[in-house]
C-alpha positions in Angstrom: 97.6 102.7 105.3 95.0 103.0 107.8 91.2 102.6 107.2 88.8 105.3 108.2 85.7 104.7 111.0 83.2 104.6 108.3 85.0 102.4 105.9 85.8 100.1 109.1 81.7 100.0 110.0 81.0 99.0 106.1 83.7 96.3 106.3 82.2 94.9 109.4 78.6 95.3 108.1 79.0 93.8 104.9 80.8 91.0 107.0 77.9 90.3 108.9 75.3 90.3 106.2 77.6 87.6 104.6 77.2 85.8 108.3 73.6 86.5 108.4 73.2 84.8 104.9 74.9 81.4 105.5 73.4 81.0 109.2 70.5 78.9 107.4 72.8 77.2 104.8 73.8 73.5 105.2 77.3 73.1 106.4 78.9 71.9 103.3 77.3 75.3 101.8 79.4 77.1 104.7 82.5 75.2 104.4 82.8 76.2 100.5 82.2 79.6 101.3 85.1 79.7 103.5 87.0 78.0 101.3 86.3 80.3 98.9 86.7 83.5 100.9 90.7 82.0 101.2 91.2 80.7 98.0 89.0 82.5 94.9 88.3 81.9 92.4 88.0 77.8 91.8 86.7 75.0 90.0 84.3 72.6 91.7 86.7 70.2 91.3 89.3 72.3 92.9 86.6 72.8 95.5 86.1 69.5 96.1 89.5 68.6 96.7 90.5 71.8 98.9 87.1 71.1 101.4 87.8 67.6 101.0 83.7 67.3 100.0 82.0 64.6 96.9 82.0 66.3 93.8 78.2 66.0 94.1 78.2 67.6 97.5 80.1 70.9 96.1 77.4 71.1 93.5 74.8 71.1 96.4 76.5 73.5 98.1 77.6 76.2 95.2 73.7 75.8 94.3 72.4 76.5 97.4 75.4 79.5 97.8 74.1 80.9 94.3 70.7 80.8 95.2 71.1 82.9 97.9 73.7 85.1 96.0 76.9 84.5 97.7 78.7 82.6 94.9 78.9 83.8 91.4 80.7 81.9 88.5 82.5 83.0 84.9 84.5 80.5 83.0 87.9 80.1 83.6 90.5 82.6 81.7 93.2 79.3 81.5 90.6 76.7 80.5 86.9 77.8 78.6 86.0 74.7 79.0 85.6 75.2 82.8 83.8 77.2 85.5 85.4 79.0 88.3 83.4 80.5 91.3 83.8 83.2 93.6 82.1 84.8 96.6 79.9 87.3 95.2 78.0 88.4 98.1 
């Protein structure tokens, strides 16, 4: 199935907005983001052990992602008791 000019243009705008967006962001802010463009949606313990970051440092990072409105969250259809996040940008 091939995807048409304009379709291919939105893809690689909407890709650059989500570039443009974490340029300012600290690295461990970028590093979840990837992580989470590979792997959605997870916990921010899953996070932390898939970037390998402090479980404080993932906080930091999915706040900073939220506030800029790359990362969303809704709790987790296995476990209520948890939150998952995924890139919502």
């Amino acid at each position: 199935m091939s995807t048409s000019l304009s379709e291919n243009r939105s893809l690689i705008q909407d890709d650059q907005e989500f570039r443009d967006q974490l340029r300012d962001l600290p690295p461990s802010a970028k590093l979840v983001a990837k992580v989470l463009e590979a792997d959605a949606p997870l916990s921010q313990g899953d996070l932390a052990e898939e970037s390998l970051l402090p479980d404080r440092t993932v906080r930091y990072a999915l706040n900073r992602l939220e506030d800029v409105g790359l990362v969303a969250s809704r709790y987790s259809f296995e476990d209520a008791r948890k939150q998952v996040y995924y890139l919502d940008g």
